[in-house]
LUMVEX-350670 format. One record per residue (C-alpha): residue number from 1; residue in three letters; chain; x, y, z. Coordinates in Angstrom, 1 decimal. Each point is the difference from the previous one (the first is absolute). Layout:
i,aa,ch,X,Y,Z
NUM,ALA,A,X,Y,Z
...
! end
This chain:
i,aa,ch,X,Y,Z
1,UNK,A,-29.1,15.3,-37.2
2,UNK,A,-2.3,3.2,1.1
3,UNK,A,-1.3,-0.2,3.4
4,UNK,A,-4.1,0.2,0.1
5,UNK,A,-1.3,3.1,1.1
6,UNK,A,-2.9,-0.8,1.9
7,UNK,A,-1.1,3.5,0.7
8,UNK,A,-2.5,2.0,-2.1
9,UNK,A,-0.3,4.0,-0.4
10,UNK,A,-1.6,1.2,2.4
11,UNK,A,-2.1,-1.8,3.3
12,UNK,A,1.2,-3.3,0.3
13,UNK,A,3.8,0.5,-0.8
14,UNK,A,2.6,-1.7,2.4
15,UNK,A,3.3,1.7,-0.9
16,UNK,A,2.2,-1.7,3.0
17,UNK,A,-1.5,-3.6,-1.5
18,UNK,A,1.2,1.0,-3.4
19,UNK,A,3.0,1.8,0.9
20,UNK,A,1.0,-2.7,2.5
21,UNK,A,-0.7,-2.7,-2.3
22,UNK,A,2.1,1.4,-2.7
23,UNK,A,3.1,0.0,2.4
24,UNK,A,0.1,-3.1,1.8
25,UNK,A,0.1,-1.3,-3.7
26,UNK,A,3.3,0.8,0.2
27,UNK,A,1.2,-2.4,2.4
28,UNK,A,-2.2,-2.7,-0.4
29,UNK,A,1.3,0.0,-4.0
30,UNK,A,3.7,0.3,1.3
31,UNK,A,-0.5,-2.9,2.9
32,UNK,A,0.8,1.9,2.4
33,UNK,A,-1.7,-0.7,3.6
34,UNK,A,-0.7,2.8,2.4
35,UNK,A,2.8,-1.1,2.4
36,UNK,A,2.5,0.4,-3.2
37,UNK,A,-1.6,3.5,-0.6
38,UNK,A,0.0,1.2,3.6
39,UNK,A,3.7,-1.0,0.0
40,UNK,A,0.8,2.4,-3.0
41,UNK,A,-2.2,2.7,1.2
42,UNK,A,1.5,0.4,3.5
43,UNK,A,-3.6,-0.6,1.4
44,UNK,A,-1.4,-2.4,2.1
45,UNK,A,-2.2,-2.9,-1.5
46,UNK,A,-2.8,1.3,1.7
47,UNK,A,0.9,3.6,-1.9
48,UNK,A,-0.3,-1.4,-3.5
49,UNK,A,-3.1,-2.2,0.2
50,UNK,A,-2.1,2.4,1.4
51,UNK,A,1.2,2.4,-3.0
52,UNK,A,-0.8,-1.9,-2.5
53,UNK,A,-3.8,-1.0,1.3
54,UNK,A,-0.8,2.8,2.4
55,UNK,A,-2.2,1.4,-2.7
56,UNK,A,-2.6,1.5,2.4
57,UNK,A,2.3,2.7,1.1
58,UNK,A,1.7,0.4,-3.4
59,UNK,A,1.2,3.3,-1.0
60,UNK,A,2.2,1.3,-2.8
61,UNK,A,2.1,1.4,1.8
62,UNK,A,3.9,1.0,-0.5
63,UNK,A,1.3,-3.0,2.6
64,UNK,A,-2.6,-2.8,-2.2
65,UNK,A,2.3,1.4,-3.3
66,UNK,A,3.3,-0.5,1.7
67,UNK,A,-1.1,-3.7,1.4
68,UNK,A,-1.4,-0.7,-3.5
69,UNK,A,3.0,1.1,-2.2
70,UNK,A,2.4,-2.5,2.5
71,UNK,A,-2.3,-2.5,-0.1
72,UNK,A,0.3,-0.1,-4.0
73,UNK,A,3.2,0.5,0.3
74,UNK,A,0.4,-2.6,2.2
75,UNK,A,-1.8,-2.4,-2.3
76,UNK,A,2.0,0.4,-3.7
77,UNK,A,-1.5,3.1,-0.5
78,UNK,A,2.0,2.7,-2.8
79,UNK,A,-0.2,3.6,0.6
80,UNK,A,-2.5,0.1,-3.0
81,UNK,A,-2.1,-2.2,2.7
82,UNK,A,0.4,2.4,2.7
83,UNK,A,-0.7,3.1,-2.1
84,UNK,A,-3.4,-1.2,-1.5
85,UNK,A,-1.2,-1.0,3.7
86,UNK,A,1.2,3.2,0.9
87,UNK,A,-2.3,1.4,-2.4
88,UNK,A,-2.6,-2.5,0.8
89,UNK,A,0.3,1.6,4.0
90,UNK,A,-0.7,3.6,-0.9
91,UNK,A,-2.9,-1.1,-2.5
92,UNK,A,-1.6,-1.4,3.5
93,UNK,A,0.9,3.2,1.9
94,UNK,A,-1.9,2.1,-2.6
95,UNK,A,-2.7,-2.5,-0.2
96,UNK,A,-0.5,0.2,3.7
97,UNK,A,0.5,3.7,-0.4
98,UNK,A,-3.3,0.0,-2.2
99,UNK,A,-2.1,-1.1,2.3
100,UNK,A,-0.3,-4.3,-1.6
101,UNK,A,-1.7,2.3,-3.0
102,UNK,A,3.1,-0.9,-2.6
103,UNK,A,0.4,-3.4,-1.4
104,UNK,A,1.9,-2.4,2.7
105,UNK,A,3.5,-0.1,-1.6
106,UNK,A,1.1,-3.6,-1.3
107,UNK,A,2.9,-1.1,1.3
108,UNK,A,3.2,-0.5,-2.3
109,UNK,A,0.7,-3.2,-1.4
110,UNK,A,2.0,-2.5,1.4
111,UNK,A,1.7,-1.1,-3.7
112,UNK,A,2.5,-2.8,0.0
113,UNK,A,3.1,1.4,-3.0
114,UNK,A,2.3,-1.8,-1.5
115,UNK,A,3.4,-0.8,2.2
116,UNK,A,2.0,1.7,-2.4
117,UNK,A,-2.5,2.9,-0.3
118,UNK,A,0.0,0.5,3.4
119,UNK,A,2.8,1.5,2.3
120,UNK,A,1.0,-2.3,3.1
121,UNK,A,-2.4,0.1,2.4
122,UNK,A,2.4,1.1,3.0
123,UNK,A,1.9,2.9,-2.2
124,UNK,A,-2.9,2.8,0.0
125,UNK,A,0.5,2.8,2.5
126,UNK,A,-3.0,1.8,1.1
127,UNK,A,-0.7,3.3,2.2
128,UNK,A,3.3,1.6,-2.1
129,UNK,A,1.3,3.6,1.7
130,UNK,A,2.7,2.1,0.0
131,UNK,A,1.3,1.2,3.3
132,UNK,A,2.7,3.0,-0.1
133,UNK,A,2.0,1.6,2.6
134,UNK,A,2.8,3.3,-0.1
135,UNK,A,2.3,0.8,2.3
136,UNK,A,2.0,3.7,0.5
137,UNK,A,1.9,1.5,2.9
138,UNK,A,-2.4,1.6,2.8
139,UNK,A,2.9,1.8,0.6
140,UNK,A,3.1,1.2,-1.2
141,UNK,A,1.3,2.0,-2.9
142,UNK,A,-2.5,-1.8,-2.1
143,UNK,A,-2.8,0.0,1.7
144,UNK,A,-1.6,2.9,-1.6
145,UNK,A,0.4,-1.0,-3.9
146,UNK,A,-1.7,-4.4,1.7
147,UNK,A,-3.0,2.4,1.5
148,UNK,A,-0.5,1.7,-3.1
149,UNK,A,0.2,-3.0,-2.4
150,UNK,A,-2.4,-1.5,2.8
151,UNK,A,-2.6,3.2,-0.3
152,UNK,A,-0.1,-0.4,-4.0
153,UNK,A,-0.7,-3.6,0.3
154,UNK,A,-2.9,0.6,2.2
155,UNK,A,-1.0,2.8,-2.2
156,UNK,A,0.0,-2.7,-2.6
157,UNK,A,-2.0,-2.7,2.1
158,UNK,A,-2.9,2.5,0.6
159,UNK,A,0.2,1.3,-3.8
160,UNK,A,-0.7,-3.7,-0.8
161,UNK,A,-3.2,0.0,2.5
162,UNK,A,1.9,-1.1,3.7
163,UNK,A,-1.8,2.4,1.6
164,UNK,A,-2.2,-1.8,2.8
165,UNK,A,1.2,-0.3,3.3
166,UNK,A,0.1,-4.0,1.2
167,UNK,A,-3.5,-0.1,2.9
168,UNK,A,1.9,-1.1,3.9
169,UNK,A,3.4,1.6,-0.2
170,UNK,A,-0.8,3.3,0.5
171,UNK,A,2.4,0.9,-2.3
172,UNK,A,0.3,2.8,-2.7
173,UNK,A,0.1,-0.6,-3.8
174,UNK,A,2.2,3.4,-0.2
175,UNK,A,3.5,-0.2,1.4
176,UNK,A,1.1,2.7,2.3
177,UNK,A,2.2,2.5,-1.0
178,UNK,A,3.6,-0.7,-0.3
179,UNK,A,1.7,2.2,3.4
180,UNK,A,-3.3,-2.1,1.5
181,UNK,A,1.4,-3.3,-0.4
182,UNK,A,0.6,-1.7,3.3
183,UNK,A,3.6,-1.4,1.5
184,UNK,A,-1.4,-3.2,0.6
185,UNK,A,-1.7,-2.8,-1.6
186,UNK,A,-4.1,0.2,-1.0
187,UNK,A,-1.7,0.2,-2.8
188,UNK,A,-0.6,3.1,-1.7
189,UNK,A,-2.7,-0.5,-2.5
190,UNK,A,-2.3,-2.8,-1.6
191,UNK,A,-2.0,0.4,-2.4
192,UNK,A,-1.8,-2.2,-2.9
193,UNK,A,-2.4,0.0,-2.8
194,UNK,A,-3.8,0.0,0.3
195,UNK,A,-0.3,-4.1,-0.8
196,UNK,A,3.0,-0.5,1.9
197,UNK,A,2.0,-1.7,-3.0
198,UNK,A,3.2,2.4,0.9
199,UNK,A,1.3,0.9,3.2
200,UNK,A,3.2,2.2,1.3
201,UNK,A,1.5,1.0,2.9
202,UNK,A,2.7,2.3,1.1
203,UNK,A,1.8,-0.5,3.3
204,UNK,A,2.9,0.7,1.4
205,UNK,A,2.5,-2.9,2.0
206,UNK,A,2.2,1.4,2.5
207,UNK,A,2.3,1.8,-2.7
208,UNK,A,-1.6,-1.0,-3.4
209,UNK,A,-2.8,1.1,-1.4
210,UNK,A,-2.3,-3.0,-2.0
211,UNK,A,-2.5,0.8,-3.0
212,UNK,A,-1.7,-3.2,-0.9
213,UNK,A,-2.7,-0.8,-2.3
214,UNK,A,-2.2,-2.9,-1.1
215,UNK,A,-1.7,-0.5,-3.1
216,UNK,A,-2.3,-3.2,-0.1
217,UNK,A,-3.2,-0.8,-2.0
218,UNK,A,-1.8,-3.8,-0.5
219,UNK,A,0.3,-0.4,-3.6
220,UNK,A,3.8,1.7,-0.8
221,UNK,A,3.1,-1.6,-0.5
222,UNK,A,3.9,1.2,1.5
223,UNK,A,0.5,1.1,-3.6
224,UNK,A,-3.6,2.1,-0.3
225,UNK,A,0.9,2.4,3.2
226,UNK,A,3.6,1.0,-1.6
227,UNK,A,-1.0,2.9,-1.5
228,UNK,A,-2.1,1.6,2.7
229,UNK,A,2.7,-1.0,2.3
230,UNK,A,2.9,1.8,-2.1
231,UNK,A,-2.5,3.3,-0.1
232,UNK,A,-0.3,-0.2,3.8
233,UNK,A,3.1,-1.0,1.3
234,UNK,A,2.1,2.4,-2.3
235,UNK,A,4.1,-0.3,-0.5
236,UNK,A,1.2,-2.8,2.0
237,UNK,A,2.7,2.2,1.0
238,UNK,A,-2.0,3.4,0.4
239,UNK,A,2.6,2.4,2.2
240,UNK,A,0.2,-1.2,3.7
241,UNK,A,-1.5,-3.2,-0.5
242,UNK,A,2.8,-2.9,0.8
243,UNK,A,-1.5,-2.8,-0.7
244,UNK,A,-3.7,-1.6,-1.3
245,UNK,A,-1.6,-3.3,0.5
246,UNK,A,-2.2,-1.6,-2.6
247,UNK,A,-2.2,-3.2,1.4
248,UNK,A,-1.6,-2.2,-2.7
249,UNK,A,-2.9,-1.7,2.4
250,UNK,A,-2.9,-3.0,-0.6
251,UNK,A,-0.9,-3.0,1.3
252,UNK,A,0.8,-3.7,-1.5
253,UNK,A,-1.2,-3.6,1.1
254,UNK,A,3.1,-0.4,1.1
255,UNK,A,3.0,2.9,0.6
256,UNK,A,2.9,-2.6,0.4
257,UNK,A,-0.1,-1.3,-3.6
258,UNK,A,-0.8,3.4,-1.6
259,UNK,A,3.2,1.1,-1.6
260,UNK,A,-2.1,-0.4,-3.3
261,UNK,A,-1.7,3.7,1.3
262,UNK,A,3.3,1.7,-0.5
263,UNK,A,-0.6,-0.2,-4.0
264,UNK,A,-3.6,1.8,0.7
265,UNK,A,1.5,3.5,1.0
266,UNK,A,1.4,3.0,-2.2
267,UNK,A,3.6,0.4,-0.3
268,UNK,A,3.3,-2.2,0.2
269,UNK,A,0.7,-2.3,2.7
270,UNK,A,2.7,-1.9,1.6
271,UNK,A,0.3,-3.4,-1.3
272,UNK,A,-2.9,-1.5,2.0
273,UNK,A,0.1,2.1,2.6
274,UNK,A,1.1,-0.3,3.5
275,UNK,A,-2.8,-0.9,2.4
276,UNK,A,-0.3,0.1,4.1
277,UNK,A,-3.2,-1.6,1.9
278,UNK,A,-1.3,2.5,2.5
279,UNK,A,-2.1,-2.5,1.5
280,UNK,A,-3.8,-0.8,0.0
281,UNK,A,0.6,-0.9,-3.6
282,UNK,A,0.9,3.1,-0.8
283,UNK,A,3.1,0.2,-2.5
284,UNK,A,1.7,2.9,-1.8
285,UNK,A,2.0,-0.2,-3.4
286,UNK,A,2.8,2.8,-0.6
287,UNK,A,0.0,0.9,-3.7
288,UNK,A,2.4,2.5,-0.3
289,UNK,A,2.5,2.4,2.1
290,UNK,A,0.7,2.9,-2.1
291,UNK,A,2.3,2.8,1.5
292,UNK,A,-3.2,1.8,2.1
293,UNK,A,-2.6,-2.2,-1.1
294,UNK,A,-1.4,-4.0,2.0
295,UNK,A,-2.5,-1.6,-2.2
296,UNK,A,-1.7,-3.2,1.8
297,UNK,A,-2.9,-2.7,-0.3
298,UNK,A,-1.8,-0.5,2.9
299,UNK,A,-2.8,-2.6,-0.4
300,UNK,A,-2.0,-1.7,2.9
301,UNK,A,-2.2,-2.8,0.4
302,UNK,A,-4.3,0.6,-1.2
303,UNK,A,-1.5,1.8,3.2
304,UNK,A,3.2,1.4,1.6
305,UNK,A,-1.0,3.2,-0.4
306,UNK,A,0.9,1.1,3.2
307,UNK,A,3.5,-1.7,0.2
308,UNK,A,0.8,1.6,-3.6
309,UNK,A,-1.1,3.6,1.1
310,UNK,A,2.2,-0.7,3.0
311,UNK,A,3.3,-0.5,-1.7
312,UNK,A,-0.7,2.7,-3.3
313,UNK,A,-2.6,2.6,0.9
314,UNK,A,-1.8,0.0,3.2
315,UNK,A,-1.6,-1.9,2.8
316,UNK,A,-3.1,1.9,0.4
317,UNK,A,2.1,2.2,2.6
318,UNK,A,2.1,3.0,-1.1
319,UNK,A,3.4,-1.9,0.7
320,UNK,A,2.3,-0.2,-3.0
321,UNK,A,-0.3,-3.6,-1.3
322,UNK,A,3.0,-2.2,1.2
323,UNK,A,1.8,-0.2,-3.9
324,UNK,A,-0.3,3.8,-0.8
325,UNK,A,1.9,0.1,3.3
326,UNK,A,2.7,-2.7,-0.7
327,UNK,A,0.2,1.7,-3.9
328,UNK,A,0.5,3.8,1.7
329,UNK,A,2.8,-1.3,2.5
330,UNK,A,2.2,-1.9,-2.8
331,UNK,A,-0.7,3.1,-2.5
332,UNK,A,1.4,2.1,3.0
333,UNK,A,3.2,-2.8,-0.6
334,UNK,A,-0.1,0.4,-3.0
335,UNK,A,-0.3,3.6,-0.1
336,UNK,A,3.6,0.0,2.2
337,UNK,A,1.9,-1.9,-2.4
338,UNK,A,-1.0,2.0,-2.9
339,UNK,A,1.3,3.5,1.9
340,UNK,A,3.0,-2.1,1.0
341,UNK,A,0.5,-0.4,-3.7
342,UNK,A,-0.1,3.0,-1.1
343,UNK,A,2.4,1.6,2.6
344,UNK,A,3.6,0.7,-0.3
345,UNK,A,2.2,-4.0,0.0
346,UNK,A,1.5,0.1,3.2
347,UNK,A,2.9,-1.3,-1.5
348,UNK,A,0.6,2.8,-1.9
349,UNK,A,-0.5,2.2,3.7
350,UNK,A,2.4,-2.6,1.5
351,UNK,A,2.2,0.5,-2.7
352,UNK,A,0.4,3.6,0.5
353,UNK,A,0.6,-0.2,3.2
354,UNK,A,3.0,-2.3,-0.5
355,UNK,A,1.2,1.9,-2.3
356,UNK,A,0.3,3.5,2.3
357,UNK,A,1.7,-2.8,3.4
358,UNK,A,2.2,-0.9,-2.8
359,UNK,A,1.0,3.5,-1.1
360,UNK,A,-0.1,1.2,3.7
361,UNK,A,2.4,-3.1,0.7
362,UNK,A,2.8,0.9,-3.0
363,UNK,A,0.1,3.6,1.0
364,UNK,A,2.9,1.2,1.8
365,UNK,A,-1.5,2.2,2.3
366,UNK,A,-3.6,-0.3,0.8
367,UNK,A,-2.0,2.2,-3.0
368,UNK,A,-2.6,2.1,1.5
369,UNK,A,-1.9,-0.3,-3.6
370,UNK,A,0.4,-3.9,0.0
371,UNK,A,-1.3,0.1,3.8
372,UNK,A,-3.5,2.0,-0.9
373,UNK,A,-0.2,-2.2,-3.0
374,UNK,A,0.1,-2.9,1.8
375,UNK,A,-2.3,1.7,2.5
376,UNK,A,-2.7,0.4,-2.2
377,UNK,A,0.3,-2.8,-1.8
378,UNK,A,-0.4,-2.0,4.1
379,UNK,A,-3.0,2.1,0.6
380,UNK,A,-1.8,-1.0,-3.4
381,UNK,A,0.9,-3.7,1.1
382,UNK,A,-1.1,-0.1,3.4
383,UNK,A,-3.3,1.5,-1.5
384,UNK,A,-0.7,-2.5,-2.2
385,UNK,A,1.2,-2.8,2.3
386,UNK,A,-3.0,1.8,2.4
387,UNK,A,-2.3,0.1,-3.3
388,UNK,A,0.9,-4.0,-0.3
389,UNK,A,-0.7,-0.7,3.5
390,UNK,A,-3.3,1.6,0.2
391,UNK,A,-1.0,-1.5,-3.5
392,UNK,A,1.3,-3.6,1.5
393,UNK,A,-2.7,0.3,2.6
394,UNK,A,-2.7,1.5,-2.2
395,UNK,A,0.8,-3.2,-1.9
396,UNK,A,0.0,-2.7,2.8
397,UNK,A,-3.4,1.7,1.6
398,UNK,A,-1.5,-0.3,-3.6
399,UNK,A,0.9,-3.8,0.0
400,UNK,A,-1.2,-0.5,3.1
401,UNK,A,-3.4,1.8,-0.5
402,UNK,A,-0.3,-1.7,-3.0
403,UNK,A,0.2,-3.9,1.4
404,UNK,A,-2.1,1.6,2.8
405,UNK,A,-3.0,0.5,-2.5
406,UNK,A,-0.3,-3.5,-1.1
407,UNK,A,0.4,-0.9,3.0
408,UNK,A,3.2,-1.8,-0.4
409,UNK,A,3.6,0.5,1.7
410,UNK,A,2.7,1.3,-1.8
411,UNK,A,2.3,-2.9,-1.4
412,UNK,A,3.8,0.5,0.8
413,UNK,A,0.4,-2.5,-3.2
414,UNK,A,-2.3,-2.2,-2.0
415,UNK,A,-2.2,-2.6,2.3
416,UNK,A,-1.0,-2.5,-2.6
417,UNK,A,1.2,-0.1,-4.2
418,UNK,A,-3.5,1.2,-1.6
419,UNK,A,0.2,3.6,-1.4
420,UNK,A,-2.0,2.6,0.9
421,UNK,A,-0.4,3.8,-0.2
422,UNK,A,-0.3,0.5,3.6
423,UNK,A,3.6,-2.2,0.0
424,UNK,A,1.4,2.4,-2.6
425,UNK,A,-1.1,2.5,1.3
426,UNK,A,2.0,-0.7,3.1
427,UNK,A,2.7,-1.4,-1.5
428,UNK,A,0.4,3.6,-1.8
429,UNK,A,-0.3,1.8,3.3
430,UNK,A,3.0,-2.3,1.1
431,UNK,A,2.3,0.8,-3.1
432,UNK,A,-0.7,3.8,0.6
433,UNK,A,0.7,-0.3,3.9
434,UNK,A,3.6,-1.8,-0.8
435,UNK,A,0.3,2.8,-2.7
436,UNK,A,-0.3,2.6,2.4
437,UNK,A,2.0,-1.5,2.4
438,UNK,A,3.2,-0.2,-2.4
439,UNK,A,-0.8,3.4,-0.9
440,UNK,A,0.1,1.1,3.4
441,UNK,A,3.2,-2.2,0.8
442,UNK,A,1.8,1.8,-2.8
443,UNK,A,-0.7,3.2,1.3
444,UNK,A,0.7,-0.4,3.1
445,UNK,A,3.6,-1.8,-0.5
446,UNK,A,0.7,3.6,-2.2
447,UNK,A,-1.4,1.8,2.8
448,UNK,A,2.2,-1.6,2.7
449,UNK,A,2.9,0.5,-2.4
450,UNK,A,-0.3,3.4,-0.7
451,UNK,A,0.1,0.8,4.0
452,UNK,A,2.4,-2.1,1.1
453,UNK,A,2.5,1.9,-3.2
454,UNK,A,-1.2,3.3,1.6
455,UNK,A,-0.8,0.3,3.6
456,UNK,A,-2.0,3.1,-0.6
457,UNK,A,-3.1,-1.6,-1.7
458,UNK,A,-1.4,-1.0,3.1
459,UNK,A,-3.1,-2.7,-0.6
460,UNK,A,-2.5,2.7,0.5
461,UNK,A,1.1,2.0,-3.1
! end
């Protein structure tokens, strides 16, 4: 069924009657009362009536499209549905534009498909982005290769048209230059493009430096923005950059049965994927957890813009949203284990040093050689067991930062048996902790050895 347009070109045309009359088709064909509406909205009762008859004071404006698209949503509507009133909106914006001289628009129609023709009504994810964060070193030996990577991508981001500053911040759309980068955290940069469909920042926390960047537009899919994303972001392991977060983000009728989203993004994923609810119906799906690389869903309920931008981009301040800071304080874990990895086996090192007490031990008068040996071979273990025991609170800070940014406590062992990523997560931050423990217990039995064989290592060798 088409609704009636009662407006005419020209004097005499009502665009909120027609506009407004068009849309609360939607519920009244799904049975859906305004109470039942309000309730999926988020909004008070109040709210939604006066939305859908408040045609006096209509307006097409940008806050009428996002109520709209939930609303049909809400009501059984497909993306298809949400794309042709989309179109629909910005044929009223123009009209408006024109001064009522244009033909009133006709609203889309309201057509009922075939069941089998049509995709279940609460399996359509609208408002589709793509939210991306980096992390390198602020400091250390690679913290001049991160900035660099970090300077091309920006270079990148304005080639592609990011080159307006965002109005309020008082922030500049050009970072500074690299000896200029501040010791603490702030952001360094923001900047977007002219219809504000892609944003990035650059900031730097404490000792990391963050490039983010979202890409968003009404009528794209996950799978549409891959390619521009892949131009912009660059290698996922460009030089100095540890880690990168890829965030997958919509909005469903409802997040806690939407496992079915999982199938709608690029790329392999883990067998369902491993979900976490961050609360106000907010609920994030990890895909994948390649070596440098966390890909999630994050999906949140019709309206929740604000809660969404809170967790995965921004809450209208320039804070780094709470998930970019949970994902940059396990990469930093994550980061840890991967240098531990590629260092020397401190068995091998423990080995050694056995291996000198033991010579020192069968020789019949002490060896001066076999003394420096062992000497040396001391020094380079009590360096590494210094290396382990700075890493081992790098590691326990990260997992404590980490809990900190959801807002939750970090779990000694698992509270309840439901699986999370915020429970592995932990869990790995535990197995590394008890790894570095025996590590350091090794090290320091050989240690003790090797003095108590030769009184002249003293502990501070």
């Amino acid at each position: 069924m088409r609704a009636d347009n009662p407006g005419k070109p020209g004097e005499g045309a009502d665009p909120g009657l027609s506009y407004l009359t068009a849309l609360r088709r939607w519920p009244e064909t799904a049975g859906l009362s305004d109470t039942t509406l309000a309730s999926g909205l988020g909004r008070a009762r109040s709210t939604v009536s006066q939305l859908l008859q408040n045609r006096r004071s209509w307006t097409a404006t940008p806050a009428l499209l996002k109520h709209a698209r939930a609303i049909i949503l809400l009501c059984g509507g497909t993306s298809a549905d949400v794309e042709r009133w989309t179109a629909y909106h910005y044929e009223m914006v123009t009209w408006g534009l024109s001064g009522a001289r244009l033909p009133l628009p006709t609203p889309p129609s309201l057509v009922a498909s075939a069941a089998d023709e049509r995709p279940q009504a609460d399996q359509v994810v609208i408002d589709q982005e793509i939210a991306v964060h980096m992390f390198a070193y602020a400091d250390g030996p690679e913290a001049d290769a991160g900035w660099q990577s970090f300077e091309m991508f920006w270079a990148r981001c304005q080639e592609a048209g990011l080159t307006e500053p965002v109005p309020g911040l008082g922030l500049s759309a050009e970072p500074p230059q690299r000896r200029a980068r501040p010791r603490r955290s702030a952001v360094l940069a923001v900047c977007q493009t002219p219809d504000v469909r892609s944003q990035a920042i650059l900031r730097v926390e404490h000792n990391v430096l963050v490039a983010s960047l979202l890409v968003k537009a009404p009528d794209r899919t996950w799978a549409a923005f891959e390619p521009e994303l892949a131009a912009l972001v660059g290698d996922p392991e460009a030089p100095g950059v540890f880690s990168r977060a890829q965030l997958y983000l919509g909005k469903v009728a409802d997040p806690a049965t939407a496992s079915w989203a999982i199938d709608l993004t690029p790329g392999p994923s883990l067998d369902r994927g491993i979900d976490a609810d961050l609360g106000s119906g907010v609920r994030a799906w990890l895909l994948d957890d390649a070596r440098t690389t966390r890909r999630m869903v994050v999906l949140a309920p019709p309206c929740e813009d604000l809660e969404l931008g809170r967790w995965t981009w921004s809450d209208t301040t320039p804070a780094m949203p709470a998930l970019a800071r949970y994902l940059m304080h396990v990469a930093k874990l994550r980061h840890q284990m991967r240098v531990h990895a590629a260092a020397e086996g401190i068995h091998a090192l423990c080995d050694t040093v056995e291996g000198w007490v033991t010579r020192l031990i069968a020789s019949d008068e002490p060896d001066p050689i076999i003394r420096r040996r062992l000497g040396t071979a001391v020094t380079k273990a009590a360096l590494v067991a210094s290396e382990l025991r700075r890493m081992r609170r790098n590691v326990e800070i990260a997992r404590h930062n980490a809990a900190q940014a959801l807002g939750q406590v970090p779990e000694a062992e698992p509270t309840s048996g439901r699986r999370t990523w915020f429970g592995d997560d932990q869990a790995l931050a535990r197995s590394f902790l008890v790894r570095l423990d025996d590590d350091l217990a090794y090290l320091e039995n050989q240690l003790t050895t090797a003095r108590e064989v030769d009184g002249t290592i003293t502990r501070t060798t």
